[in-house]
Backbone as CSV, one residue per row, in Angstrom:
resi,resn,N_x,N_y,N_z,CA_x,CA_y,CA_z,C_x,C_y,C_z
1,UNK,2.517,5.034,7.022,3.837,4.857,7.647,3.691,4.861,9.163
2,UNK,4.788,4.110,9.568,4.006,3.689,11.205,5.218,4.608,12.011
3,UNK,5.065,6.137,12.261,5.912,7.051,12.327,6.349,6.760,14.012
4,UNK,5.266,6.085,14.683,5.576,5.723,16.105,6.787,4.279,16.273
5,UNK,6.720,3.893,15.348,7.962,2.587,15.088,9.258,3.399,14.961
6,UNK,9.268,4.195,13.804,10.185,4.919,13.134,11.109,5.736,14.669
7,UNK,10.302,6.321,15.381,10.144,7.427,16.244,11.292,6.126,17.615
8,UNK,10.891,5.346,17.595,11.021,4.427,18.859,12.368,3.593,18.536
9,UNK,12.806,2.912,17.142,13.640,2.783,16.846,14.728,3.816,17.163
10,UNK,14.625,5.398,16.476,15.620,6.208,16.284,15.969,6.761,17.778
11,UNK,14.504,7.336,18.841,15.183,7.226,19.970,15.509,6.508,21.061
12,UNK,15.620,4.855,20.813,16.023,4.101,21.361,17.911,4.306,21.027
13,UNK,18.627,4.634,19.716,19.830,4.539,19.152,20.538,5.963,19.836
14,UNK,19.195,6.677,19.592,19.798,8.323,20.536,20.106,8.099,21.882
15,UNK,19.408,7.168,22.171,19.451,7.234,24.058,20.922,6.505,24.079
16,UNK,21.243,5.369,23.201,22.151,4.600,23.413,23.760,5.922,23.366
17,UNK,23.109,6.332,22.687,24.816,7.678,22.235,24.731,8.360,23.440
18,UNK,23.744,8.528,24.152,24.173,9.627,25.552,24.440,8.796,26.518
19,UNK,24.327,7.926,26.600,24.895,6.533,27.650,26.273,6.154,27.492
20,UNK,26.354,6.316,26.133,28.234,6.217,25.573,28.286,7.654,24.974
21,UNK,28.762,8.462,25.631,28.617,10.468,25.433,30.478,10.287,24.676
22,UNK,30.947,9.592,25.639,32.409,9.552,25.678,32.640,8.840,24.323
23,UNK,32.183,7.691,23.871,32.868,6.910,22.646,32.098,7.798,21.895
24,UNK,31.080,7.741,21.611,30.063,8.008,20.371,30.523,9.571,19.684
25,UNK,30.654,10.242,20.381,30.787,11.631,20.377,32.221,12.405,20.551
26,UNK,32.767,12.366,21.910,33.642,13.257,22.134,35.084,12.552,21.426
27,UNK,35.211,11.129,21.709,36.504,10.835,21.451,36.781,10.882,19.508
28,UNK,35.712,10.444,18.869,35.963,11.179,17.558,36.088,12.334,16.862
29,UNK,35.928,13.423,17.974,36.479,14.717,17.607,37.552,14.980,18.117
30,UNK,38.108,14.636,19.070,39.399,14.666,19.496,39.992,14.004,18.763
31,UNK,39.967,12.718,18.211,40.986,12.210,17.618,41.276,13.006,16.156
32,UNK,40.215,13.614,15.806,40.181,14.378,14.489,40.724,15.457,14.390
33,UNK,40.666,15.938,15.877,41.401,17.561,15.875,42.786,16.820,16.353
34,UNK,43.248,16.036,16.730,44.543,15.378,16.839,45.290,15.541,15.396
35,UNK,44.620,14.987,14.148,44.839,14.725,13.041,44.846,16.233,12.674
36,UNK,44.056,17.102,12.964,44.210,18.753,12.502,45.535,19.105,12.683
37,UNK,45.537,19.377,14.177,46.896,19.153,15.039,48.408,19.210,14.388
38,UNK,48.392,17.604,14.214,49.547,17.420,13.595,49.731,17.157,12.024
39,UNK,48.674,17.051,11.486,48.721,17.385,10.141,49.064,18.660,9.548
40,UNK,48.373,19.627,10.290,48.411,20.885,10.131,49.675,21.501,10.468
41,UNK,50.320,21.315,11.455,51.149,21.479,12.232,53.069,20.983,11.525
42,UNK,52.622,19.986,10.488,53.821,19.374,10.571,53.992,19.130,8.965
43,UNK,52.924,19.280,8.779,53.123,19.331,6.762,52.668,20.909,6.281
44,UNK,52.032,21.434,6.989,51.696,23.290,7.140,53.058,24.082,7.019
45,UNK,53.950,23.526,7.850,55.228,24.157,7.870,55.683,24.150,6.477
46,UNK,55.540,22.554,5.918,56.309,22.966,4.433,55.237,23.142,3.127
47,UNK,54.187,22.941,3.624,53.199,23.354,2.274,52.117,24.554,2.739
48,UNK,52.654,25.572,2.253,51.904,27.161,2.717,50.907,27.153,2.787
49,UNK,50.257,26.383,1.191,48.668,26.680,0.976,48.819,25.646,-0.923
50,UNK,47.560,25.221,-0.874,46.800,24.662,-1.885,46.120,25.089,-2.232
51,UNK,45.889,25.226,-3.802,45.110,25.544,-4.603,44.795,27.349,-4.028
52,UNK,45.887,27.639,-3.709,45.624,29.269,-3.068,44.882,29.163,-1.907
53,UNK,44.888,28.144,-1.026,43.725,27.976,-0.062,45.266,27.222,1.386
54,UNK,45.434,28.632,2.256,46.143,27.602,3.486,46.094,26.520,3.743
55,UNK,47.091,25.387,3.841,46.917,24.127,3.956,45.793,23.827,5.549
56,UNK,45.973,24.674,6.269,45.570,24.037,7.518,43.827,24.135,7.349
57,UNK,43.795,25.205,6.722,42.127,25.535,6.203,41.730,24.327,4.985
58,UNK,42.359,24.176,4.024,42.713,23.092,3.227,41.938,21.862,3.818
59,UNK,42.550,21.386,4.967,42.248,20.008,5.161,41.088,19.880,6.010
60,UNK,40.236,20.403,6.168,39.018,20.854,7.126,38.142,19.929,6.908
61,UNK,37.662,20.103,5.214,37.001,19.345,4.782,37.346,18.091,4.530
62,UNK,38.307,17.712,4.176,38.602,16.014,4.275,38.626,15.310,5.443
63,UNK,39.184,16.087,6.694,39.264,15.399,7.897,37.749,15.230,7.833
64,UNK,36.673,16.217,7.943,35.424,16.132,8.484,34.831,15.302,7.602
65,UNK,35.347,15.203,5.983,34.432,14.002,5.439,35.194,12.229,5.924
66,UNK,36.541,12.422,6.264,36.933,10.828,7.186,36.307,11.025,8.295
67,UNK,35.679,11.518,9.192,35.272,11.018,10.076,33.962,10.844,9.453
68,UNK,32.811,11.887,8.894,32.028,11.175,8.606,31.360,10.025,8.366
69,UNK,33.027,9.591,7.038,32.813,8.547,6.652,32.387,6.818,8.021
70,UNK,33.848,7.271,7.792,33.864,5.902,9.610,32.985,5.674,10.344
71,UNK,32.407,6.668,10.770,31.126,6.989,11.766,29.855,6.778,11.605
72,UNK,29.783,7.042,10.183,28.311,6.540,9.124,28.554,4.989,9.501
73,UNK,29.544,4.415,8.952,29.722,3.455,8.874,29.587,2.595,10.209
74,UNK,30.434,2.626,11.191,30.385,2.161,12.939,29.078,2.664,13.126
75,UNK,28.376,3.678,13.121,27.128,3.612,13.789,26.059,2.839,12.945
76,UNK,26.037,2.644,12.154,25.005,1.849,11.681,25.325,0.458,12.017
77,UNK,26.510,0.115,11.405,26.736,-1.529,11.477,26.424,-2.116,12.917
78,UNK,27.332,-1.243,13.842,26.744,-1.878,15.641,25.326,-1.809,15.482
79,UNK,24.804,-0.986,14.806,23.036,-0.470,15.258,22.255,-1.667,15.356
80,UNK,22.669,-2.060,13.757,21.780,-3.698,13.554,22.479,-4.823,13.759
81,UNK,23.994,-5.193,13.919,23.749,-6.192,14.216,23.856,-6.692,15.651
82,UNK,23.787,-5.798,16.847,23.720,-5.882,18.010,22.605,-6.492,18.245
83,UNK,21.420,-5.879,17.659,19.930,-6.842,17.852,19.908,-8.231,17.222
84,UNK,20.985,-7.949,16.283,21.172,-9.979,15.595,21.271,-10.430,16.728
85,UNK,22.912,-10.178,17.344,23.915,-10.797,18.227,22.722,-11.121,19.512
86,UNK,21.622,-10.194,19.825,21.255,-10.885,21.406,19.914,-11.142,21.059
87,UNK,19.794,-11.211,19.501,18.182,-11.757,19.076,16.892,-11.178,19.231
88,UNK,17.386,-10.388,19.529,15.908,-9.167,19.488,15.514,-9.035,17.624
89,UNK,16.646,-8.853,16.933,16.183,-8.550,15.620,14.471,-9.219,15.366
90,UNK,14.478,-10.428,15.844,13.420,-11.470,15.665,12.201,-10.690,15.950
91,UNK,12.269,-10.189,17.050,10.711,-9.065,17.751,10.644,-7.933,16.930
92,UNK,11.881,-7.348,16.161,11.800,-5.969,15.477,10.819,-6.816,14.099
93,UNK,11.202,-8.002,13.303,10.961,-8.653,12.092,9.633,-8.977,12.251
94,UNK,8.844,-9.338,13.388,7.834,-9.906,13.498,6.626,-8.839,13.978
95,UNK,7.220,-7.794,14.255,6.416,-6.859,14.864,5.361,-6.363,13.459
96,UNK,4.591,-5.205,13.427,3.697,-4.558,13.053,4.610,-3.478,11.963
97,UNK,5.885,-3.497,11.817,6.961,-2.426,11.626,7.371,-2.949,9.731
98,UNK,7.163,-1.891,8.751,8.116,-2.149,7.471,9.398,-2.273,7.362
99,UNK,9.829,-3.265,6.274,11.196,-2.823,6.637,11.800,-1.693,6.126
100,UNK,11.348,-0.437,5.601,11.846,0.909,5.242,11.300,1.420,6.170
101,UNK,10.354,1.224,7.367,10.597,2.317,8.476,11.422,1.440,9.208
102,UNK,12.576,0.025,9.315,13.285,-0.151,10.062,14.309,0.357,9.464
103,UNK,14.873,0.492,8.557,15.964,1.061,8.116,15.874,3.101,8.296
104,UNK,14.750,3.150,7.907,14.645,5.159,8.582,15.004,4.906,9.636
105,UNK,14.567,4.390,10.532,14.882,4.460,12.179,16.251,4.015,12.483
106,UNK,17.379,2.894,12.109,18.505,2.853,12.547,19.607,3.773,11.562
107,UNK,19.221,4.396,10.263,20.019,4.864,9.309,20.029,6.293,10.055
108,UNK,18.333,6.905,10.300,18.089,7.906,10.395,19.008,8.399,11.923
109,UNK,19.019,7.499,12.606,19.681,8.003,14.262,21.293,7.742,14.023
110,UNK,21.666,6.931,12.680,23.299,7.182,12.460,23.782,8.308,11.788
111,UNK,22.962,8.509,11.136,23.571,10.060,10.305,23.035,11.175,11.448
112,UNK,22.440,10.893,11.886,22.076,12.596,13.262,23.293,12.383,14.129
113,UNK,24.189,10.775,14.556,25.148,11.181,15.251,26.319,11.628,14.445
114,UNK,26.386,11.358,13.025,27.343,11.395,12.415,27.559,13.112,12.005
115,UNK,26.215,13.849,11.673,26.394,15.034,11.090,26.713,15.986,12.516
116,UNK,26.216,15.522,13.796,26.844,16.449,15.289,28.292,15.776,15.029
117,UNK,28.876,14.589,14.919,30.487,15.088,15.042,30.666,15.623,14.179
118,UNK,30.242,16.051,12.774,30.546,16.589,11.399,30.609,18.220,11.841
119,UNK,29.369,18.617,12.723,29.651,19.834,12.573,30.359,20.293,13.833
120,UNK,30.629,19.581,14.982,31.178,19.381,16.444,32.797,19.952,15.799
121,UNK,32.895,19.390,14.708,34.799,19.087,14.399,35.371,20.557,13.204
122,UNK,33.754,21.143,12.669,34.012,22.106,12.129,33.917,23.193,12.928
123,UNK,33.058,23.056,14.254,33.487,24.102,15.126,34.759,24.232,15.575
124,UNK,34.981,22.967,15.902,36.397,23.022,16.500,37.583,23.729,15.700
125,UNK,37.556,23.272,14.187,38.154,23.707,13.699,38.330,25.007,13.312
126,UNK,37.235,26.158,13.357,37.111,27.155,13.151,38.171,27.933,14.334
127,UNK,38.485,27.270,15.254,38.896,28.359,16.409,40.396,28.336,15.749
128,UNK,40.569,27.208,15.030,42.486,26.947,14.962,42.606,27.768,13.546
129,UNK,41.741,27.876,12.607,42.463,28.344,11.046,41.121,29.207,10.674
130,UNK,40.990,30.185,9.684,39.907,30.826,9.696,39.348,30.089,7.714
131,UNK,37.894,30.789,7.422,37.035,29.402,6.852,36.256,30.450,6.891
132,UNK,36.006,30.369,5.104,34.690,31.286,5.082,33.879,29.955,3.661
133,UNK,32.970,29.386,4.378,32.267,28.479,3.792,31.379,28.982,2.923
134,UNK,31.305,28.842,1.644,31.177,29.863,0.214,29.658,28.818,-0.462
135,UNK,29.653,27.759,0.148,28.126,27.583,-0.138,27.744,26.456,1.000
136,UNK,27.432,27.207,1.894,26.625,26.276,3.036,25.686,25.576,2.509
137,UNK,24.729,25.701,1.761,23.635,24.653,1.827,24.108,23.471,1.336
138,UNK,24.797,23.595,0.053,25.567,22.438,-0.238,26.636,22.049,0.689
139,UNK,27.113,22.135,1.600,27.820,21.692,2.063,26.850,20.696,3.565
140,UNK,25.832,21.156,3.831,24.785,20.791,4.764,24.342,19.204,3.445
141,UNK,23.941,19.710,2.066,23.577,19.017,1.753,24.816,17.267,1.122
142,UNK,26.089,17.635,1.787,27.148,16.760,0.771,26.758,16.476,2.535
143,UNK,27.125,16.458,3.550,27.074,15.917,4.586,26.425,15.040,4.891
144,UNK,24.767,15.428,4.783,23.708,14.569,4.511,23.742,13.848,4.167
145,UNK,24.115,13.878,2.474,23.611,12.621,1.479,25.197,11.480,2.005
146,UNK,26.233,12.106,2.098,27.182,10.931,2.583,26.907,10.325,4.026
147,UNK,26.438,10.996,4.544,26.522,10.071,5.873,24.590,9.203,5.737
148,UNK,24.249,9.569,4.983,22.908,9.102,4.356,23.826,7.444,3.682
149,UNK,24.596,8.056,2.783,24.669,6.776,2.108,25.592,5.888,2.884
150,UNK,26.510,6.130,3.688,27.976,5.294,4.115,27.024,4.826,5.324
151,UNK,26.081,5.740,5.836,24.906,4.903,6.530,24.564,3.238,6.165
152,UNK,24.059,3.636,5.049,23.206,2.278,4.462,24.468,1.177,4.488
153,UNK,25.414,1.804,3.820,26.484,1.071,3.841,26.960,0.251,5.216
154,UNK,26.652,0.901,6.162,27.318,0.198,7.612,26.137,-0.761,8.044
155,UNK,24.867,-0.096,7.549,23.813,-1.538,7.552,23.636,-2.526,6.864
156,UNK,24.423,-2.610,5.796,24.800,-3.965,4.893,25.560,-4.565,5.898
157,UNK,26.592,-3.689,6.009,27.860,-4.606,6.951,27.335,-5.139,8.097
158,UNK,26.521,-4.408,9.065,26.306,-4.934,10.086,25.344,-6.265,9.670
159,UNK,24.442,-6.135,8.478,24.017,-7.753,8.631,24.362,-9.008,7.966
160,UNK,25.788,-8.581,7.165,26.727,-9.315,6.582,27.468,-10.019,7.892
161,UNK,27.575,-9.195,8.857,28.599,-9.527,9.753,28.047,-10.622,10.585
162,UNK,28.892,-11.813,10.548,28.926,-12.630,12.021,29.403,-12.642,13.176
163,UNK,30.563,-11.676,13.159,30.805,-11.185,14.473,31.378,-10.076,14.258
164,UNK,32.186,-9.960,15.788,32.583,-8.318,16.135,33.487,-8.102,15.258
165,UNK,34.257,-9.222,14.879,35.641,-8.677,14.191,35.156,-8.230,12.378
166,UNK,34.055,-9.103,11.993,33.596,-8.541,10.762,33.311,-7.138,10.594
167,UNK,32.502,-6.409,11.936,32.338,-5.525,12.273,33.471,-3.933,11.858
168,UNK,34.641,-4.349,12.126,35.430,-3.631,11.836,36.485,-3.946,10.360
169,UNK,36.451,-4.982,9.332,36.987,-6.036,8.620,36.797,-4.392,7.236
170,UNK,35.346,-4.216,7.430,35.402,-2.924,6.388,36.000,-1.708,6.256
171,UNK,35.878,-0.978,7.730,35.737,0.343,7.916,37.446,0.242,8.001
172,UNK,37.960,-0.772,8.679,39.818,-0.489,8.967,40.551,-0.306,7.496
173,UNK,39.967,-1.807,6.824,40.802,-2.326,5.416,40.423,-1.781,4.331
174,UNK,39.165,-1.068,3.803,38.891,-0.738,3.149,38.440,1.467,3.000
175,UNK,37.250,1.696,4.163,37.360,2.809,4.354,38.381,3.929,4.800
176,UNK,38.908,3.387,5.501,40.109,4.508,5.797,41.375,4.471,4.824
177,UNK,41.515,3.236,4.575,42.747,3.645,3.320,42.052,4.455,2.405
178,UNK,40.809,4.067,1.450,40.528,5.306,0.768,39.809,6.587,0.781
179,UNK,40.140,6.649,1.918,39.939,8.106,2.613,40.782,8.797,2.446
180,UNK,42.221,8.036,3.265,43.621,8.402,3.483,44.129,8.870,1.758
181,UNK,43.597,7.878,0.664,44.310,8.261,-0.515,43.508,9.167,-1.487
182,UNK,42.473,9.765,-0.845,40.997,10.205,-1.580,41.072,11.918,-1.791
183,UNK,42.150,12.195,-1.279,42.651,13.431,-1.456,42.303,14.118,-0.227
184,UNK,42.119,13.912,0.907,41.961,14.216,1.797,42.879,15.360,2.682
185,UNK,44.225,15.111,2.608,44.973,15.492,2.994,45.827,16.718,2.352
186,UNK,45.642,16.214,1.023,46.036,16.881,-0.388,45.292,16.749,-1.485
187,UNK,45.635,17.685,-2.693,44.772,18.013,-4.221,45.657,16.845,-4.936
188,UNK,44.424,16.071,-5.280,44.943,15.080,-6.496,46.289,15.827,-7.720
189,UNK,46.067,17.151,-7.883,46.896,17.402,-8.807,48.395,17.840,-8.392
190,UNK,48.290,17.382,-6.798,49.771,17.422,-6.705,50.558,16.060,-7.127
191,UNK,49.731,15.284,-7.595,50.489,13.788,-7.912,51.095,13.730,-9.291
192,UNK,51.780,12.848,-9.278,52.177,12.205,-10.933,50.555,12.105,-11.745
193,UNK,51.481,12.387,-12.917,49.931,11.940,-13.792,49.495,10.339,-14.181
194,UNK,49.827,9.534,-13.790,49.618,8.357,-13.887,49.173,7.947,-12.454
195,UNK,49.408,8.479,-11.221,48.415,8.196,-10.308,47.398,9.464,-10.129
196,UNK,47.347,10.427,-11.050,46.228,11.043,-10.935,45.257,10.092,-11.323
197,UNK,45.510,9.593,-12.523,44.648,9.103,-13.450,44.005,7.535,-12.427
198,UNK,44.482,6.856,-11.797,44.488,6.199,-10.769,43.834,6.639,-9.750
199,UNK,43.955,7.765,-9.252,43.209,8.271,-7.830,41.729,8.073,-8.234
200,UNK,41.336,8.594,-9.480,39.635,8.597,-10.005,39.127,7.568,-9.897
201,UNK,39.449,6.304,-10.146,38.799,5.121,-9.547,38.486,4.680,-8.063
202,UNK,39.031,5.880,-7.002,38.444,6.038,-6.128,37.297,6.728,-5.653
203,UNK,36.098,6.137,-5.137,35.430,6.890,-4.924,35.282,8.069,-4.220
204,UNK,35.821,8.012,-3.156,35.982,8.440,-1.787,36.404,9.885,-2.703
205,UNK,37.354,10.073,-3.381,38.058,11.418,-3.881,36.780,12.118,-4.464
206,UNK,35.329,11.819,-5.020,34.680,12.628,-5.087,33.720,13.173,-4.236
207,UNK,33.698,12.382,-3.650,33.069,12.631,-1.899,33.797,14.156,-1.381
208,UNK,34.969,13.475,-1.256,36.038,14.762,-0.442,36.128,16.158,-1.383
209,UNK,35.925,15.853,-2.958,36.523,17.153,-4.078,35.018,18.110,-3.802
210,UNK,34.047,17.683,-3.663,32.643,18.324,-4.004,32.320,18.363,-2.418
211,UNK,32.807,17.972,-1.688,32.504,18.990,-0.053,33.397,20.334,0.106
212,UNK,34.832,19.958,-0.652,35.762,20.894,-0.225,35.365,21.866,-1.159
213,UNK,34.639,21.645,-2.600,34.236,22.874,-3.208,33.170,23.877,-2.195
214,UNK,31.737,23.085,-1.685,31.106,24.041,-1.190,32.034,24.791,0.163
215,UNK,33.068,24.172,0.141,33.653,25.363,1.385,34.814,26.810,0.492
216,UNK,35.488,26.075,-0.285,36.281,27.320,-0.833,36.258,27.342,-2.176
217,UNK,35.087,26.460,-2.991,35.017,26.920,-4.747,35.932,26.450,-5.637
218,UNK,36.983,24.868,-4.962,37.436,24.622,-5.621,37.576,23.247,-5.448
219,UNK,38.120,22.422,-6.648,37.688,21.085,-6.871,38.251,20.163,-7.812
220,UNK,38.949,19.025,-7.345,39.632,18.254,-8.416,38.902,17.430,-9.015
221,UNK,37.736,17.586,-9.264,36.470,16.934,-10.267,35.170,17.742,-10.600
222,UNK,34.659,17.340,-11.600,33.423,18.385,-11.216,32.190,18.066,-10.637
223,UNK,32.020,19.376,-10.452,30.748,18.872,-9.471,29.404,17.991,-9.725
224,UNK,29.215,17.806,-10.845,28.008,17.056,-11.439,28.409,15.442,-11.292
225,UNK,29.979,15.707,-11.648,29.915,13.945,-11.584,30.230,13.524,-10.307
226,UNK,30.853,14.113,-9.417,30.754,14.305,-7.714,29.372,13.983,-7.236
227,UNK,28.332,14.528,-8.078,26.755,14.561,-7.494,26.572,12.874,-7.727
228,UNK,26.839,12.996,-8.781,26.213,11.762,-9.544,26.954,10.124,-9.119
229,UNK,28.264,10.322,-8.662,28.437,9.401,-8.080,27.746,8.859,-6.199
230,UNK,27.572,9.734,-5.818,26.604,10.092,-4.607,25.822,9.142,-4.968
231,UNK,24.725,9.914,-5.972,23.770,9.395,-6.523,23.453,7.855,-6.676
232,UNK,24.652,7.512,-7.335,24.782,6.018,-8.056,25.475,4.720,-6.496
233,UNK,26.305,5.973,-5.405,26.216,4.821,-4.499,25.402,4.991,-3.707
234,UNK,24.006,5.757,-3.517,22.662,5.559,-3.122,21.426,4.672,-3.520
235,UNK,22.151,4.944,-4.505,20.750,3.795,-5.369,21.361,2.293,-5.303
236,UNK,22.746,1.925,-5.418,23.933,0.529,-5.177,22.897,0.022,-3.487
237,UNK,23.341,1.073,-2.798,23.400,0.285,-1.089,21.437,0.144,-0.954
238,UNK,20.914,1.049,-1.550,19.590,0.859,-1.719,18.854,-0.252,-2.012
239,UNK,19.389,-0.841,-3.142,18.826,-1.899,-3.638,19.674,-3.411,-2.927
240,UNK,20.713,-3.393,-2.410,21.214,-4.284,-1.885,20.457,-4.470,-0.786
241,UNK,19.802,-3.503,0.120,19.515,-3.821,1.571,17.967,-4.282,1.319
242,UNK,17.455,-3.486,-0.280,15.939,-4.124,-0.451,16.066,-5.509,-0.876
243,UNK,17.052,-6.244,-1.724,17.282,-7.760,-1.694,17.676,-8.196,-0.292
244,UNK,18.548,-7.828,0.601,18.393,-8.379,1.867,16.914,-8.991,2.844
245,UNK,16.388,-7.622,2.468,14.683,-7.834,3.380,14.297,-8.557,2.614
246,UNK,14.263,-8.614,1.435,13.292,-9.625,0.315,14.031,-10.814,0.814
247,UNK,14.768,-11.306,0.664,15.412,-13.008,0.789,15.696,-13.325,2.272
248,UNK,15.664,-11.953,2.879,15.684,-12.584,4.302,17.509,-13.808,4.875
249,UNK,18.065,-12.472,4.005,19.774,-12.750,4.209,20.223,-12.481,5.316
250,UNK,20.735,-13.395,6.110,20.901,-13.451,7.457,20.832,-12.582,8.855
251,UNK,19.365,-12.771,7.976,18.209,-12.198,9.519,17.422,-13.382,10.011
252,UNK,16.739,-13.883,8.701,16.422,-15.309,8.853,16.412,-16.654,9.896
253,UNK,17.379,-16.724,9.567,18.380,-18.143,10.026,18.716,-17.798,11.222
């Protein structure tokens, strides 16, 4: 493994985040503690607490798995197809470099920015509602593997994409609505039972049910099939990006 490729890729993407300190970083925790804010603030008043758990403590974990999400997503997709857009990709393709240490190197420097706002927004949040996180490792480890996978995911997009506006065509229309409906805000079982039964065909809701367990032990799915869908959209974005490098889908051309 050519760990000096790997190494040069990832802190070339690091250097790029302290050059943009302001977008990359600060303004997605602000906008998130915005969403604490007045989420907390304005639906807190009339809903005490969930599942025996204060609403404002409640939503900790969903806010922090939507930003995750988004962020996995925007940092990868700019990552690669910025080198399309001004043609460098061509020198990365031709170089001495695999393409699984090019994907460690732009996946690997999107989830390191993604898990500092992840845990940037749980600090933050700690000062406003109190949070006694009941299995950290899993919760280190649901962080990981999602911003691992919504990673890969933003590197499909970015080399699907022909331009800037494709760029955002996913993360607006598709990721954040099912974020927004993924239980994020609220427990699936406050719904009708006919859009409970409906919410499960979202993915996103097991993402959010099996982070919010490792923080307070509770969960509108269980945790195995929470794992296992992880699982199954790791191995999905996996094999899509290894047919990409194989056919040489518009990197190519």
């Amino acid at each position: 493994m050519n760990i000096h490729a790997i190494q040069a890729i990832y802190r070339f993407e690091m250097a790029r985040t302290r050059r943009t300190l302001l977008q990359s970083i600060i303004s997605p925790v602000l906008s998130t503690s915005l969403y604490f804010v007045v989420f907390g603030s304005a639906i807190g008043s009339r809903i005490t607490s969930v599942s025996g758990i204060d609403y404002g403590s409640f939503i900790v974990p969903g806010l922090i798995m939507m930003m995750l999400l988004t962020q996995s997503v925007s940092n990868a997709s700019f990552a690669i197809y910025f080198p399309k857009f001004s043609g460098t990709i061509y020198e990365i393709l031709s170089a001495p470099v695999s393409y699984f240490e090019i994907v460690l190197g732009y996946v690997g420097a999107a989830v390191t920015k993604s898990i500092l706002i992840g845990l940037l927004i749980l600090a933050t949040a700690s000062v406003f509602v109190p949070m006694d996180i009941q299995h950290p490792v899993w919760m280190m480890f649901y962080m990981t593997a999602t911003a691992t996978t919504f990673a890969l995911l933003g590197f499909i997009i970015g080399i699907w994409a022909d331009g800037f506006e494709k760029l955002q065509l996913v993360p607006l229309l598709l990721i954040m609505p099912l974020t927004f409906l993924g239980g994020t805000f609220y427990s699936i079982d406050m719904l009708p039972p006919i859009w409970q039964k409906l919410t499960l065909f979202n993915p996103v809701v097991y993402l959010v049910s099996g982070f919010r367990w490792s923080f307070y032990g509770v969960s509108d799915v269980s945790i195995g099939l929470s794992l296992a869908m992880i699982v199954l959209f790791f191995a999905v974005c996996l094999a899509i990006i290894a047919w990409i490098f194989k056919t040489g889908y518009r990197l190519r051309a």
